[in-house]
C-alpha positions in Angstrom: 123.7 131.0 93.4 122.2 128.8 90.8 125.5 126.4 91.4 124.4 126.2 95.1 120.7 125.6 94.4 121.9 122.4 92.2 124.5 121.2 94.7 121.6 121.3 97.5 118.8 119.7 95.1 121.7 116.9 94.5 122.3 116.1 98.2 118.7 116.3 98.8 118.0 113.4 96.1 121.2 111.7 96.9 119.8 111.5 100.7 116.3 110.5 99.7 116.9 107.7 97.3 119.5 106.1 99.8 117.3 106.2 102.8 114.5 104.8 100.7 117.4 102.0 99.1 118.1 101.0 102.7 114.9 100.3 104.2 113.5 98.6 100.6 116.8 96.3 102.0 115.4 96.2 105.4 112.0 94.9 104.0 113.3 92.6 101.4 115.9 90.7 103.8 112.7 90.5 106.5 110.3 88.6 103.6 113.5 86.0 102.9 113.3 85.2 106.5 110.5 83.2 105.4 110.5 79.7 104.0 111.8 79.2 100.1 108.8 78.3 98.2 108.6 78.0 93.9 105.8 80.2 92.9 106.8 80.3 88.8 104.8 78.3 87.2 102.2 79.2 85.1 103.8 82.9 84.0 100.2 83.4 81.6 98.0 83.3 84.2 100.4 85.1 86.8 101.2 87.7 84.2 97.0 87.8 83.8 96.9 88.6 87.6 99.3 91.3 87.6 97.0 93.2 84.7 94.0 93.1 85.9 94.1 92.5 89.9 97.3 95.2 90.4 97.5 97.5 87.6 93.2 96.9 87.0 92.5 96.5 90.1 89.4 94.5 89.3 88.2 93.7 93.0 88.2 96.9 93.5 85.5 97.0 90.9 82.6 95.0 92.8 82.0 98.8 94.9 82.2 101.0 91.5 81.7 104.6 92.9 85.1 103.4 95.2 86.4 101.9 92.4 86.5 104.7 90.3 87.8 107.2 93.4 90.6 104.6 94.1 91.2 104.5 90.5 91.6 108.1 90.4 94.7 108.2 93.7 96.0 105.4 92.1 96.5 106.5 88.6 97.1 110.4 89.9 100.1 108.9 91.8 101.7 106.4 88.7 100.8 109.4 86.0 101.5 112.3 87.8 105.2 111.6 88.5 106.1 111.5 85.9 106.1 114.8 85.7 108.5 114.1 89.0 111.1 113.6 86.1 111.2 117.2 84.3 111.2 118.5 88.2 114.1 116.3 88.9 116.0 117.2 85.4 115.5 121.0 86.1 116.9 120.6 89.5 119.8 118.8 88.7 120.8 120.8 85.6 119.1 124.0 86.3 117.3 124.3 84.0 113.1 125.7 84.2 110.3 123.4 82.5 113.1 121.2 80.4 110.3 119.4 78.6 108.3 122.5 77.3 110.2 123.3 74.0 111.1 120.1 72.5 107.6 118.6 72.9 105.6 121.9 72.4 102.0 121.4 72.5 102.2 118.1 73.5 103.9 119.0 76.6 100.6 121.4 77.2 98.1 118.7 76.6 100.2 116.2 79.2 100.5 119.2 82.1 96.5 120.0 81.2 95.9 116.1 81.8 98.2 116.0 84.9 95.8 119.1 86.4 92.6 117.3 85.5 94.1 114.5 87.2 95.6 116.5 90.3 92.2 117.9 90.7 91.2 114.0 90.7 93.1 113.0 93.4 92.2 116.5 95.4 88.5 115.4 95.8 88.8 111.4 95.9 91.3 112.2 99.3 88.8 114.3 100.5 85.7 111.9 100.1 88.1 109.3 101.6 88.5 111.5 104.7 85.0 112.1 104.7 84.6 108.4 104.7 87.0 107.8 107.7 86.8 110.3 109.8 82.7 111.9 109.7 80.7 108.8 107.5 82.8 106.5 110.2 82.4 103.2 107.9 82.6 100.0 110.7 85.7 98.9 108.6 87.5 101.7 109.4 86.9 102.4 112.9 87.5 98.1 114.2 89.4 98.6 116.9 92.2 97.0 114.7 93.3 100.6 113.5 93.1 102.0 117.4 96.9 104.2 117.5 99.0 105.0 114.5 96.9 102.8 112.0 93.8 104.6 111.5 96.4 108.2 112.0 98.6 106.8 109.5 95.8 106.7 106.8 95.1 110.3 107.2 98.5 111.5 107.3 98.6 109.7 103.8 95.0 111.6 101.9 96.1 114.8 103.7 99.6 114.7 102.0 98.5 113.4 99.0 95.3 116.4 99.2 99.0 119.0 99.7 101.0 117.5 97.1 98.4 118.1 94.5 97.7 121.8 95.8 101.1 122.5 95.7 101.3 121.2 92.3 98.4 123.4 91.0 99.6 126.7 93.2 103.0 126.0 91.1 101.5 126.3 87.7 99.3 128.8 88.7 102.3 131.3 90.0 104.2 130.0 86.6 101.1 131.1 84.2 101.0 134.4 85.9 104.9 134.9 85.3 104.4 134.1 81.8 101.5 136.6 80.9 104.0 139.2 82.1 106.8 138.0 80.4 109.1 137.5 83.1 112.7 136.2 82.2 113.1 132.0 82.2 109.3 131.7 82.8 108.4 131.3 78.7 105.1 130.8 76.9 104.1 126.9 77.9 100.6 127.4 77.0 97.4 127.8 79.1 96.8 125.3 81.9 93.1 124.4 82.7 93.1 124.6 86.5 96.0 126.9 87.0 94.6 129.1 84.7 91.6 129.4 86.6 93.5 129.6 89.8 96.3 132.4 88.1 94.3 135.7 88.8 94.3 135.3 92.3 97.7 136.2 92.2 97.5 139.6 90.3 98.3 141.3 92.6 101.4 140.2 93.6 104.5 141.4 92.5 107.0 139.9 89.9 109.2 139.0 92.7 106.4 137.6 95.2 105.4 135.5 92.0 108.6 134.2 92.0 109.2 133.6 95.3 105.7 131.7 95.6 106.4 129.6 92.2 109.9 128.4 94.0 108.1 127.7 97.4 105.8 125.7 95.7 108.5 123.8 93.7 110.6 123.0 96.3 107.8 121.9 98.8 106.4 119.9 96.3 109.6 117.7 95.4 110.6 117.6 98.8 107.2 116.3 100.0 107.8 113.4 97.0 111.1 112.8 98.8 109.9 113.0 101.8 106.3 110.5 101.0 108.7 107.7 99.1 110.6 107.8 102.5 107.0 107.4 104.2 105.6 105.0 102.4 107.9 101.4 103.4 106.9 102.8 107.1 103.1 103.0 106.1 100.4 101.0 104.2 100.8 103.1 101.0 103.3 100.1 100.8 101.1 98.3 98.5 101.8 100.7 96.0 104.6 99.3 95.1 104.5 95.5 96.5 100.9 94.6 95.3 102.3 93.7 92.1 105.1 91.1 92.3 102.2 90.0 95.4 99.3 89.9 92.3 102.3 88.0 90.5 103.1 85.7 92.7 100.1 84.7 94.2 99.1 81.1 94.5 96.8 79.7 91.4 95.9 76.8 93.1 92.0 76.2 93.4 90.1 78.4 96.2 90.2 76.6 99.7 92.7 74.1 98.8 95.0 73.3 101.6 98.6 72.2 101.1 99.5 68.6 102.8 102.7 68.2 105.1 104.9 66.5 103.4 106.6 65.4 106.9 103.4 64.1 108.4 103.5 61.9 105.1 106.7 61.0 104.9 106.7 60.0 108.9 103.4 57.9 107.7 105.3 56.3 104.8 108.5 55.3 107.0 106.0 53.8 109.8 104.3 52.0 107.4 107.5 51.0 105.1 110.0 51.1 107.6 112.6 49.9 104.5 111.9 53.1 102.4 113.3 55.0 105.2 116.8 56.1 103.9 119.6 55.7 106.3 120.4 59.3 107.7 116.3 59.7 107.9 116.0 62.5 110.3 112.6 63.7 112.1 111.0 67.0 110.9 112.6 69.9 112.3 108.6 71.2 113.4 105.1 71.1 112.5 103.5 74.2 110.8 104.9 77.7 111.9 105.7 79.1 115.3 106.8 82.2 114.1 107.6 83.4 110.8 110.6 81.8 109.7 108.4 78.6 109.3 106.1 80.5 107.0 106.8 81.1 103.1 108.1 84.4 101.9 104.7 84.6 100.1 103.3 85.1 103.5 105.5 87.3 104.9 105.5 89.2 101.6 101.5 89.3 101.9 101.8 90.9 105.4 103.6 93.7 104.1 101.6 94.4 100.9 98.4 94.3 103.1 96.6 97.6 102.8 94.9 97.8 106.0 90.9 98.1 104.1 89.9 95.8 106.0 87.5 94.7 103.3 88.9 90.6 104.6 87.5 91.5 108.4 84.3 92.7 107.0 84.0 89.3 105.4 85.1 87.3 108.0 81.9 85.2 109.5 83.1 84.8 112.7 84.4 88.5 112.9 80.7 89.4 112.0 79.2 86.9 115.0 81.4 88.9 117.5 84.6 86.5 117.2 87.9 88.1 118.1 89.8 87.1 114.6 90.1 89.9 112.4 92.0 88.7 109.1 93.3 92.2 109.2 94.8 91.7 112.6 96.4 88.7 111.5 98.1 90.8 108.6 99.3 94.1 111.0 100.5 91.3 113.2 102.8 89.4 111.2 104.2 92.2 109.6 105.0 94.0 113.6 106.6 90.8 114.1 109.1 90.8 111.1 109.5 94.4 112.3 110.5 93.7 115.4 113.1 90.8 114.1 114.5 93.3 111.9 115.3 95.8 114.8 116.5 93.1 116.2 119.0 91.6 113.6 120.4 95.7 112.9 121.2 95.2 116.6 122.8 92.9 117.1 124.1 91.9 113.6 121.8 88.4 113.3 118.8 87.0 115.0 119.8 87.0 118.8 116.6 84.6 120.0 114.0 86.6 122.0 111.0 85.5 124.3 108.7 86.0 121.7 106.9 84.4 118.9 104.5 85.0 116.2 102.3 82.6 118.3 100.8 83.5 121.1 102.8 87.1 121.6 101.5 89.1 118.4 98.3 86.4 117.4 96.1 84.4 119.9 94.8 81.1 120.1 91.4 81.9 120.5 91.6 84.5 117.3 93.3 80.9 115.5 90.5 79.2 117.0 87.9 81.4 115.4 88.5 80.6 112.1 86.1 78.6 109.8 88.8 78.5 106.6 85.6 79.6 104.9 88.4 81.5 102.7 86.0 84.5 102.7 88.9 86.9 103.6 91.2 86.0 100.5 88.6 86.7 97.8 87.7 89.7 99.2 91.6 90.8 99.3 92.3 93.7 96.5 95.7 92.6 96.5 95.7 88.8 96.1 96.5 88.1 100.2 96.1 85.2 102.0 95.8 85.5 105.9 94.3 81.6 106.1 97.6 80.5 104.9 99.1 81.9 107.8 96.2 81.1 110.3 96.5 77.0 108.9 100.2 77.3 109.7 100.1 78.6 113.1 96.8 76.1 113.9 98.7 73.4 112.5 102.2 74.1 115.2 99.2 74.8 117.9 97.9 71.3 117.9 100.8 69.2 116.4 103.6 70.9 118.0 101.3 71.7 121.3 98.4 69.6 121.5 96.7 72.0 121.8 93.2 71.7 120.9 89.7 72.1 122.5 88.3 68.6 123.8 86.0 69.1 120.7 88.5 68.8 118.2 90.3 65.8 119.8 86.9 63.8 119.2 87.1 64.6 115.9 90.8 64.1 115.3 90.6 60.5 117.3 87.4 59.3 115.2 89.0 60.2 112.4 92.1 58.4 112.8 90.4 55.2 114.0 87.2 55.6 112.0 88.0 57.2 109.0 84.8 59.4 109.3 84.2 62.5 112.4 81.8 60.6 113.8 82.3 57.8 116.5 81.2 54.9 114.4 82.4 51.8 113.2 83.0 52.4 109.3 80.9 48.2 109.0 77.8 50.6 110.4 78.2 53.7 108.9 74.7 53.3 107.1 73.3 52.4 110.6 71.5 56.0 110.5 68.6 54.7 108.0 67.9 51.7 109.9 
């Protein structure tokens, strides 16, 4: 029986880690539809990102009460599994608390911090939930999480709130077997929390107790198998992708936008026609129409976002009633790469569709609404930037399109022929103190 226990935990591993293998390739081949851009320079201060914006999570810190909840889920879920490990170990070998004898009473202080923890992570989903769903915070009811966003982030503290329950009930059922001495369950020394929560279960009978114990067990590793398999489907993404996105994020100075270098090569070659080498072709487009014109950063940014909304709650003209949502921008791009990737296991590559990232999945009057104040990537946890991606897509909308309000045509004409936005000679450009 024990043989068949181990043969099922095997296929049951076996199946998790390859499902969660082939849609980690999904998501990987979707990001290298974007553009190839070099973003390894500087390995101190990218290194100094990773520290203290992933694993320190120092925006996190400007709200400290949230801070420290957050902190709590997110070092829970790192610490915690590894006590996945022994779980996984005993499973595979058959074996019951493999870690217990050769680390002795350190392997009591680590379970007693893991329940301390647990607990942790137990009331920080439940103040979240609170948060969401009663409190109602304006971030987290936009009508940006209307459908599966906003049940997506439940789903997530509720099985986080079951996973840690199960986790505790386990050790409890486990200290009760021990004070009676039952066979495999020996002496691991007293658990905090399970402690507590071990009387309850007095009344059960050696075989209940056991029955309970292996419930617990096998809930709780199938609901780890079952949440990694969740989370490339989910927000929790960012768990894992915020820190190559903390790594590879761009160090150049706030605000700073990139030039084209096909606007000024086109320039140079107009200007010195005899620079222009012979097989001098015209740029392929202007900006980005749809995402395989954007970087892999970008594309990589949609898919670490994690859906606070903490960028829309920034966002000026969000605030003044305009329809961009940063956010939006994010869950957007990423549907898009979705969609392209259903598409590509379909039919084997890209078979062109009718839509684009343009106009289909983001608007031209949420493009339009932008200030590039850059308020929306300081405010990003996770080092995003959804102004790169609203420059790109303004930039194909009025150089690919010309498509522009009347407004911005003024301004684009006097600048070209005046060098300033105003429609004055630059010989009278001190006229105004006259």
């Amino acid at each position: 029986m024990q043989y068949v226990q181990q043969l099922i935990f095997l296929a049951l591993s076996a199946t998790a880690v390859w499902l969660f293998a082939g849609k980690v390739k999904e998501i990987r081949r979707n990001i290298l539809l974007g553009k190839k851009e070099a973003l390894n320079d500087q390995p101190g201060k990218r290194w100094r990102n990773l520290l203290l914006l992933a694993f320190g999570q120092k925006k996190m810190f400007r709200n400290p009460l949230v801070a420290v909840l957050h902190f709590v889920v997110y070092a829970g879920f790192i610490i915690i599994n590894i006590e996945v490990l022994e779980i996984v170990l005993d499973g595979l070998l058959g074996t019951h608390r493999l870690f217990a004898a050769p680390l002795g009473m350190l392997y009591t202080w680590l379970i007693n911090a893991f329940e301390w923890l647990a607990v942790g992570v137990v009331i920080a989903c439940a103040v979240f939930l609170v948060r969401r769903n009663i409190l109602k915070l304006k971030r987290f009811i936009n009508k940006d999480l209307n459908g599966w966003p906003r049940s997506d982030a439940n789903y997530i503290l509720l099985t986080e709130i079951a996973l840690m329950s199960l986790f505790l009930t386990m050790n409890a059922a486990d200290q009760a077997l021990q004070s009676r001495g039952s066979e495999h369950y020996t002496a691991t020394g007293g658990f905090y929390f399970s402690g507590l929560l071990s009387p309850l279960f007095a009344g059960f009978s050696d075989t209940s107790l056991v029955a309970l114990e292996r419930t617990c067990w096998w809930l709780h590793i199938t609901g780890i198998y079952a949440f990694l398999n969740y989370l490339p489907y989910s927000k929790h993404l960012h768990i894992i992708l915020a820190f190559p996105n903390a790594y590879f994020a761009r160090l150049e100075p706030a605000g700073r936008m990139k030039n084209m270098p096909e606007v000024q090569k086109e320039v140079l070659y107009a200007m010195q026609p005899e620079t222009a080498p012979a097989d001098a072709v015209p740029p392929a487009h202007f900006g980005a129409k749809d995402v395989f014109e954007l970087s892999w950063k970008s594309l990589m940014d949609a898919y670490s976002c994690t859906e606070c909304g903490r960028c829309t709650a920034a966002c000026p003209a969000n605030i003044t009633g305009k329809k961009l949502s940063p956010r939006k921008i994010m869950m957007a791009t990423r549907d898009r790469m979705e969609d392209i990737g259903r598409n590509i296991k379909a039919n084997g590559s890209f078979t062109a569709d009718s839509k684009t990232l343009l106009h289909d999945y983001i608007t031209v009057e949420e493009l339009r609404a932008c200030t590039t104040c850059n308020a929306c990537v300081t405010e990003c946890p996770v080092s995003i930037s959804p102004l790169e991606i609203i420059l790109e897509l303004r930039r194909s909308l009025i150089m690919e399109e010309s498509n522009a309000p009347q407004e911005w045509n003024s301004t684009f004409s006097n600048i070209e022929n005046n060098f300033a936005p105003w429609k004055f000679s630059p010989d009278e450009r001190d006229a105004w103190n006259r």
